[in-house]
C-alpha positions in Angstrom: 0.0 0.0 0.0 1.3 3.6 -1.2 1.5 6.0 1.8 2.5 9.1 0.2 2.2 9.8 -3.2 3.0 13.6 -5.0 2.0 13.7 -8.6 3.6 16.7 -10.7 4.5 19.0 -7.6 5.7 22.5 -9.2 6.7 25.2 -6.5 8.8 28.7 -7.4 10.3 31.0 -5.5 10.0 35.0 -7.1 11.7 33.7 -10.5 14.0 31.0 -8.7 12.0 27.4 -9.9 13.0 25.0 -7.3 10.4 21.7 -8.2 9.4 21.5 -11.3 7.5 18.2 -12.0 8.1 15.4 -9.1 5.9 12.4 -9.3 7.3 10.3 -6.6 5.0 6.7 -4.3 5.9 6.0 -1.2 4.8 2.3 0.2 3.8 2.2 3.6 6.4 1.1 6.8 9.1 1.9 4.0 12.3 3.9 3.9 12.5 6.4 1.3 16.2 8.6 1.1 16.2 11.5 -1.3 19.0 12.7 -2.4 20.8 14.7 -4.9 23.0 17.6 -5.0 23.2 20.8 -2.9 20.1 23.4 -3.7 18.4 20.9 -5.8 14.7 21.6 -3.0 15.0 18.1 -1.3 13.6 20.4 2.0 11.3 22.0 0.0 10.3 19.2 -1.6 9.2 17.6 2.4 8.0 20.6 3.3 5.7 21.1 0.7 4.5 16.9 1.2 3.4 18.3 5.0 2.0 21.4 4.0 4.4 23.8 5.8 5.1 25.6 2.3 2.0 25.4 0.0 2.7 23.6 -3.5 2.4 26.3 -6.4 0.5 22.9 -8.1 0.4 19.2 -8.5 -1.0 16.8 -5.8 0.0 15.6 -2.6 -1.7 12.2 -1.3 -1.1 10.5 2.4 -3.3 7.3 1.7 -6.5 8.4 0.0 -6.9 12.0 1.4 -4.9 14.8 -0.8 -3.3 16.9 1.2 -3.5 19.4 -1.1 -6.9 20.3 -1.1 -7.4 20.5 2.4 -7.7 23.7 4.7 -5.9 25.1 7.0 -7.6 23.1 10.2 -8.0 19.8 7.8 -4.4 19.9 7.5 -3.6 20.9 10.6 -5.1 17.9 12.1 -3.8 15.7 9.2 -0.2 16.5 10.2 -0.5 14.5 13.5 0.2 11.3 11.8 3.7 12.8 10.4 6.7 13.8 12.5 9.9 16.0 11.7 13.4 14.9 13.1 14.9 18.3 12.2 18.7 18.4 11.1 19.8 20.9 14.3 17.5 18.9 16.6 15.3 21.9 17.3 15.0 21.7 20.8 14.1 24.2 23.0 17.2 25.5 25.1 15.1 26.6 28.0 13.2 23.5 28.9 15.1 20.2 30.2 14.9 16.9 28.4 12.1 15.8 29.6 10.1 19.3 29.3 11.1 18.7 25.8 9.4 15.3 24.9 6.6 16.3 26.9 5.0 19.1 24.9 3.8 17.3 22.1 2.2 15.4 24.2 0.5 18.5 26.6 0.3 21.0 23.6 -0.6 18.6 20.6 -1.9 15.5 22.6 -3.5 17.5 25.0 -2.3 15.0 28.0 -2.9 16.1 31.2 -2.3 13.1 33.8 1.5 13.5 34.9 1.6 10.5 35.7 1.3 8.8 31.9 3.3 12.0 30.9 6.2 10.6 33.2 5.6 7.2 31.9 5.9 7.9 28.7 9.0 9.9 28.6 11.1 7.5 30.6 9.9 4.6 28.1 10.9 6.7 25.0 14.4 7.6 26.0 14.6 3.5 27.1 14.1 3.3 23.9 16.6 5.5 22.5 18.9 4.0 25.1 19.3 7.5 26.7 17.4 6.5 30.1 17.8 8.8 32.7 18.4 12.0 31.1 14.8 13.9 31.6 16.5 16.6 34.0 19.5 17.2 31.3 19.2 20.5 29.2 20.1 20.2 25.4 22.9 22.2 26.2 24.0 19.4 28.0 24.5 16.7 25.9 26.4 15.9 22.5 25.7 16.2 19.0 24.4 12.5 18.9 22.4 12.9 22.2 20.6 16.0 20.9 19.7 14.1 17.8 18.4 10.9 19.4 16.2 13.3 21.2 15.2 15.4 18.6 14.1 11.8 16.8 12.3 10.8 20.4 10.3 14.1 20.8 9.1 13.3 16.7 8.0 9.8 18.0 5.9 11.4 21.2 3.2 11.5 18.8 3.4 8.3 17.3 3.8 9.0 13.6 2.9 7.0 10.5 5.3 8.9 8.1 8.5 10.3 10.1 10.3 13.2 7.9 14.6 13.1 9.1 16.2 16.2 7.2 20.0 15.9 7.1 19.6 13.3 10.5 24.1 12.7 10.2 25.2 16.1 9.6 27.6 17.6 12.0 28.7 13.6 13.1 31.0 11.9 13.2 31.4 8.1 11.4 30.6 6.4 14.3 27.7 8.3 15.6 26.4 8.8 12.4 26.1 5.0 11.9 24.3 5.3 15.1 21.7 7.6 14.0 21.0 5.6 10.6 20.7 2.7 12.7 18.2 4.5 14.8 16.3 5.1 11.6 16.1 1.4 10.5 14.7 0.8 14.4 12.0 3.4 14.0 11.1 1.9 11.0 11.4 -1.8 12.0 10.3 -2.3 15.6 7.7 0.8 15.4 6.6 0.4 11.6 6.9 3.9 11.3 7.6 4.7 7.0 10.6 7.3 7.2 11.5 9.6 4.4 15.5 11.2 4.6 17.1 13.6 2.8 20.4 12.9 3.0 24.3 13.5 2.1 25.2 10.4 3.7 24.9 8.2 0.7 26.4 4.8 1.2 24.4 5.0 4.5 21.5 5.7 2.5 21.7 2.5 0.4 23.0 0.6 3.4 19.1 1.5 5.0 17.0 2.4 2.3 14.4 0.8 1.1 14.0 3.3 -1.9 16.1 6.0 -3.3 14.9 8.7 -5.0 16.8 11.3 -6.9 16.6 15.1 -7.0 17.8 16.7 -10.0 16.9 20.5 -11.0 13.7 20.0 -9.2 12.6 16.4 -10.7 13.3 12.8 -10.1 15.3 11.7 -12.1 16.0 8.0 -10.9 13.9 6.1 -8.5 13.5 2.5 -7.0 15.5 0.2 -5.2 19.0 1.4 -4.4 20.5 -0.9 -6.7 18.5 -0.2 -9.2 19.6 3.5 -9.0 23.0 2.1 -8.7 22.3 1.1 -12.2 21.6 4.0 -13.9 22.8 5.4 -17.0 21.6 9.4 -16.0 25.3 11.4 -16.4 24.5 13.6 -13.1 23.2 10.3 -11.0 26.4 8.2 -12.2 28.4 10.8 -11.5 27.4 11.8 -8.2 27.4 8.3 -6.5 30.5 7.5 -8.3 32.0 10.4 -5.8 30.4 9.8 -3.0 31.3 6.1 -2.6 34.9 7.6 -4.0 34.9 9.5 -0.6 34.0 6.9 1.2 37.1 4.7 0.3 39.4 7.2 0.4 
């Protein structure tokens, strides 16, 4: 079953066209990486899937509702089912760990007992094997730490779709491995489909269950990662060829 699906998605900025044509499907409890160069609109391109930046045209479908289409409070309530692991974590500076994962669930969830509230924050960051950390302030704690978080306060909600933009920049090799393999347990244990953009690409066909590739605002190779592996587009040849390049060197 298709879980996301954007069919001819155009979106411009002033004169400055950034997607200009992406048909992309998504199956369900899958792992989708986009990638591409630098400035191609792979964060527009996520953004515009959850609505946060309106689509100039084209469609936008999460199962059989288009996202499109909908209104402000429609889509508003739609967007409970996705979550955003944002690249700099996004936490809020002021508030302590556990502050943190708790406000989806008081300001969005609208949980009052403290009690579940407690319960629930200790299991998540179990889970992230980060226990014991609620009275920590981001400040605290690494890069990794912060984005293990970051991926714990998207999961508060309990997403179908969760969005990761950039989830290794900033790591190192070792904790960046961590973070994908976070990724794969979101998606295996909690059957949560995940969508990455990504520079991190032999991580991204390590993990992927799909790639898809932005070029000049269109995909321009899609499927499973070694069938993109295969392809004969110059830029997509060219660009893995380099990146796996780095990777050995």
């Amino acid at each position: 079953m298709m879980i996301l699906k954007i069919e001819n998605l155009y979106k411009a900025f002033g004169n400055k066209n950034v997607l200009t044509g992406v048909n992309i499907e998504i199956p369900e409890k899958s792992i989708c990486s986009v990638v591409g160069q630098s400035g191609t609109g792979k964060s527009v391109l996520l953004k515009c899937i959850m609505g946060m930046i309106p689509a100039d045209s084209g469609a936008v479908w999460f199962k059989d509702v288009e996202l499109t289409r909908l209104n402000r409070k429609e889509l508003i309530e739609i967007r409970k089912h996705f979550g955003y692991a944002f690249q700099n974590a996004a936490l809020f500076d002021s508030m302590t760990v556990g502050e943190n994962l708790e406000f989806p669930l008081r300001e969005v969830l609208q949980v009052k007992n403290r009690a579940i509230i407690k319960k629930k924050v200790a299991e998540i960051l179990d889970w992230i094997e980060l226990p014991g950390i609620e009275h920590m302030h981001p400040s605290d704690l690494s890069g990794g730490m912060r984005k293990r978080v970051g991926v714990a306060r998207a999961l508060m909600l309990q997403p179908e779709v969760l969005f990761f933009d950039e989830p290794t920049t900033g790591l190192d090799p070792v904790l960046s491995e961590t973070i994908m393999n976070l990724v794969l347990r979101v998606n295996k244990e909690l059957g949560v489909t995940c969508i990455l953009i990504t520079h991190d690409i032999p991580a991204a066909f390590r993990i992927s269950d799909q790639i898809a590739f932005l070029h000049q605002g269109t995909i321009v190779a899609d499927g499973k990662p070694e069938d993109v592996a295969r392809s004969d587009h110059d830029i997509v040849r060219a660009f893995l060829r380099i990146s796996f390049n780095e990777l050995q060197v």
